[in-house]
C-alpha positions in Angstrom: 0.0 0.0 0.0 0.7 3.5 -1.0 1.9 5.4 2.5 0.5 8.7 3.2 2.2 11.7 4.0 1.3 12.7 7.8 2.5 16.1 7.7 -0.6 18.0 6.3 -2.0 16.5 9.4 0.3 17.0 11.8 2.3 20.6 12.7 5.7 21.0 13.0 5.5 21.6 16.7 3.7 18.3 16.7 6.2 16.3 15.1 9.3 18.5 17.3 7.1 17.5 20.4 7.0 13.8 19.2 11.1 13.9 18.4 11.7 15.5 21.7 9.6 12.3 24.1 11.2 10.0 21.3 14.8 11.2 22.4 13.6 11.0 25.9 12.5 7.9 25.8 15.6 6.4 23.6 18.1 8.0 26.9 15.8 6.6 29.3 15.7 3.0 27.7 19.8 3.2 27.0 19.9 4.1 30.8 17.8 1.4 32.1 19.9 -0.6 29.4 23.4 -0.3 31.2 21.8 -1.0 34.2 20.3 -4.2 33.4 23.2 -5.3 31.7 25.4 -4.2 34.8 23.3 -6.1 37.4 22.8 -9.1 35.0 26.5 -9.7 35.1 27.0 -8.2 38.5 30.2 -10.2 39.9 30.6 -12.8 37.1 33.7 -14.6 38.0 34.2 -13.2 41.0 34.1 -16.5 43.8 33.1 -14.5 46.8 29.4 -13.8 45.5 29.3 -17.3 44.3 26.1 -18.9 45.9 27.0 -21.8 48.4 23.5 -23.8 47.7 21.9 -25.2 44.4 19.0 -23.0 45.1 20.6 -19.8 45.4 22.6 -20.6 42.0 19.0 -21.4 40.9 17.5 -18.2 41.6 20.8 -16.3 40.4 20.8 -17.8 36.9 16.8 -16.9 36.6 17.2 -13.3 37.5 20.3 -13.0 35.2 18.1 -14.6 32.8 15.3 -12.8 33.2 17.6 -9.1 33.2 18.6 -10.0 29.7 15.4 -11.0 28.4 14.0 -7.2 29.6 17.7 -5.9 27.4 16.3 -7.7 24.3 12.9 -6.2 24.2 14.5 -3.0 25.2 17.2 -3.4 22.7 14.0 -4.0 20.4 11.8 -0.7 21.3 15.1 1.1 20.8 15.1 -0.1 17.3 11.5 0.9 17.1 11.8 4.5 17.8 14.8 4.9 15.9 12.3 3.7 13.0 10.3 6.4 14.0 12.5 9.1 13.9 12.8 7.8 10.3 9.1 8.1 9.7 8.9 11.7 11.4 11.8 12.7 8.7 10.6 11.5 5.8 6.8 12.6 6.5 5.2 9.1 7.3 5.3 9.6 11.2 1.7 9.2 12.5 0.5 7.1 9.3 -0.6 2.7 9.6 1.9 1.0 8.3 -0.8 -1.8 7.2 -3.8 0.5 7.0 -2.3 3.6 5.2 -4.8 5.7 8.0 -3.9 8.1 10.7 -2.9 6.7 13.6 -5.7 8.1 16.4 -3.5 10.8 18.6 -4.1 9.1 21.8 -2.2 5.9 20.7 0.5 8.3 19.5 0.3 10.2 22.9 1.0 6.7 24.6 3.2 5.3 22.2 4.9 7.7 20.3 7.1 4.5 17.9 3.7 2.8 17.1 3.6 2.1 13.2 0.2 0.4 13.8 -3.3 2.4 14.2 -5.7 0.9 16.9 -7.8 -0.9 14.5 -4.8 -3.0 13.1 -3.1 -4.1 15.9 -6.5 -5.3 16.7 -6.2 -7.1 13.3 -2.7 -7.9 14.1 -3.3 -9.5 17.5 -6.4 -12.0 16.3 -4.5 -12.9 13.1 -6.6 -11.5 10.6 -3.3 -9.3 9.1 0.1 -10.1 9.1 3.3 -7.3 9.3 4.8 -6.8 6.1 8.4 -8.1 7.6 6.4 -11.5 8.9 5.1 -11.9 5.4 8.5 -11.4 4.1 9.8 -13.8 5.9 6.7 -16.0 5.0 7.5 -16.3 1.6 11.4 -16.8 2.4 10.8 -19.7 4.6 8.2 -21.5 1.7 
């Protein structure tokens, strides 16, 4: 599908204003980041903070585990709104990426790196539409 250019639609303090909580977000993400990947690794090798029973080496591996689990999909929203900062440059910030329609503002107030509208995430969630990539990737796979 054809995309739309958003900025008839939207103003260029709209789009700044969307930048701006983008690059917000991105430093708060790369700061929560480091931290993860800090504790996650938080005295690897070092003997003194290795746990005495199978239990406690239990629970350690699960919680470095789950730390870089949360860094992947962090790692992944970063990738996101760096995508968006795409869109807002080359004037298809704000416009469905399957729908080719506005995306409703209060979904953009609440996330800003959203290439979906409402209506097909909805489609994407129940399986009645497919991302373009997954498709892609469809057809590679066949």
């Amino acid at each position: 599908m054809a995309k739309k250019k958003q900025s008839d639609k939207l103003s260029k303090k709209q789009l700044d204003d969307y930048r701006q909580r983008l690059i917000d977000k991105m430093q708060e993400i790369l700061g929560d980041v480091s931290s993860m990947e800090e504790s996650a690794f938080q005295g690897s090798g070092d003997l003194s903070s290795t746990p005495v029973h199978l239990a406690d080496l239990g629970t350690d591996n699960y919680e470095q585990e789950f730390n870089l689990k949360l860094v992947a999909e962090e790692r992944k929203t970063l990738i996101e709104i760096q995508q968006a900062m795409g869109r807002i440059a080359d004037g298809s910030f704000g416009i469905c990426e399957g729908l080719s329609i506005p995306i409703e503002a209060n979904r953009l107030e609440a996330i800003p790196w959203t290439r979906y509208s409402l209506e097909y995430a909805r489609m994407l969630e129940s399986g009645k539409a497919f991302p373009d990539e997954d498709l892609n990737d469809l057809r590679d796979s066949a």
